[in-house]
C-alpha positions as CSV (number, residue, x, y, z in Angstrom):
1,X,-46.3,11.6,-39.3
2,X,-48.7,9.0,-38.9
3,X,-48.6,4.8,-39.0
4,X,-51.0,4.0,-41.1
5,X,-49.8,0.4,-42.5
6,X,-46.9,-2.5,-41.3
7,X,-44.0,-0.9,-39.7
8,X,-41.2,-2.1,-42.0
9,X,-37.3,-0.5,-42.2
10,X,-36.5,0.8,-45.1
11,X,-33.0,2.2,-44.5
12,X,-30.1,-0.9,-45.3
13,X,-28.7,0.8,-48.0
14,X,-27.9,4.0,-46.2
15,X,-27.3,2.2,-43.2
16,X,-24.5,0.3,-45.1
17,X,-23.0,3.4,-46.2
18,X,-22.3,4.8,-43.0
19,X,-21.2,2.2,-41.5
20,X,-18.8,1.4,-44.6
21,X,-17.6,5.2,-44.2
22,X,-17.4,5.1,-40.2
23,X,-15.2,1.8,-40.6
24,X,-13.0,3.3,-43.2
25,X,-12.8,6.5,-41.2
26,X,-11.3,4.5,-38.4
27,X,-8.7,2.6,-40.2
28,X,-6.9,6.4,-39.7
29,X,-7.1,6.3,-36.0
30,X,-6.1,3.9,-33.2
31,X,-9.3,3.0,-31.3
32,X,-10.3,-0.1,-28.7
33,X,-14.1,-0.2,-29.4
34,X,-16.1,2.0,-32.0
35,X,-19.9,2.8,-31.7
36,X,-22.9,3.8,-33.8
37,X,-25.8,5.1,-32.2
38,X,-29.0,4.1,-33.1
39,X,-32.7,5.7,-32.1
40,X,-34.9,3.6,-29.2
41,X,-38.3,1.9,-30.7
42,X,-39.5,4.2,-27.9
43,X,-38.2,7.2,-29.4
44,X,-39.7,6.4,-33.0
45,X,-43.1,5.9,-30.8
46,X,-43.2,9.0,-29.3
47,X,-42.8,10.7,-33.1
48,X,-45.2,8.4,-35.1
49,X,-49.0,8.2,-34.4
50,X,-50.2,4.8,-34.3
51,X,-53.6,4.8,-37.0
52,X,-53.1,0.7,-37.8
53,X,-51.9,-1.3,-34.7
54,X,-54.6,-2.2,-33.0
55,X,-53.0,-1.6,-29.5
56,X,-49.8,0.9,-28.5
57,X,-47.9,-2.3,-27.4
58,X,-48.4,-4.1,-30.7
59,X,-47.3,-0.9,-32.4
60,X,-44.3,-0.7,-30.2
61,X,-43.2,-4.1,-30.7
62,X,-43.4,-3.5,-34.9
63,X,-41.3,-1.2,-34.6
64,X,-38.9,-2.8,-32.7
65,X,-39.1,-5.9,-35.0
66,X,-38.1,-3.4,-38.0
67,X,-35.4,-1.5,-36.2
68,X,-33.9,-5.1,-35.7
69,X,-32.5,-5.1,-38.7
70,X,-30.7,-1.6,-38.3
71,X,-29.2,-3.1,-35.1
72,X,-28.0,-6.1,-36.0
73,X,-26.7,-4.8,-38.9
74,X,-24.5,-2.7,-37.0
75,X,-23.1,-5.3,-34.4
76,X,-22.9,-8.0,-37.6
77,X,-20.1,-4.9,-38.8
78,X,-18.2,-5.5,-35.4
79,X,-19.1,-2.8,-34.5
80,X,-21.3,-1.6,-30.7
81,X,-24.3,-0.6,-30.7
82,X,-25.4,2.4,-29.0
83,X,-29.8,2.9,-28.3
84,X,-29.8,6.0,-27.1
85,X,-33.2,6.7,-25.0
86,X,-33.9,9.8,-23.3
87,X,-36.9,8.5,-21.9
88,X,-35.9,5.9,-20.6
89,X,-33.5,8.1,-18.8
90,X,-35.8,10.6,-17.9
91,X,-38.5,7.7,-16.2
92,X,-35.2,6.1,-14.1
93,X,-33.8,9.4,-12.8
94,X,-37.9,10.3,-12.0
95,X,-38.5,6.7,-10.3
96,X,-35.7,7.8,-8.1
97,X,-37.5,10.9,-6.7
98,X,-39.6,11.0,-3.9
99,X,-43.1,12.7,-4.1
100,X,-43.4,12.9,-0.8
């Protein structure tokens, strides 16, 4: 896939939907803290050329304006938020190994 105009999200009704189901599925069960995982701006990066941003950083920044929304949606439910990264992972665990 491939950027070719203003990031934007797009997903607030199905976002809604599971975390009304995800809320209502917990009412069954006894739990401290609940979470709902969400995908890094990174991560949508790495899977989306950029063909409209002028610059990677600007790009990277839109699309962590948009997923905003899907974040703060989920911590306005009471619920945590979760931004899974595996690169992120991947460069700390690297930055801790010694080329030498």
């Amino acid at each position: 896939m491939v950027c070719t105009g203003p990031v934007t999200y797009k997903g607030q009704a199905s976002l809604q939907k599971d975390i009304d189901n995800f809320k209502a599925a917990l009412k069954e069960v006894k739990v401290e803290d609940a979470f709902i995982p969400a995908i890094s701006p990174t991560n949508v990066e790495e899977w989306q050329q950029n063909k409209y941003y002028k610059t990677q950083e600007e790009y990277l920044f839109a699309i962590a304006d948009a997923m905003h929304v899907e974040y703060k949606a989920i911590v306005d439910s009471g619920l945590l938020l979760q931004i899974d990264d595996p690169r992120f992972a991947t460069y700390y665990a690297m930055s801790e190994v010694s080329l030498e």
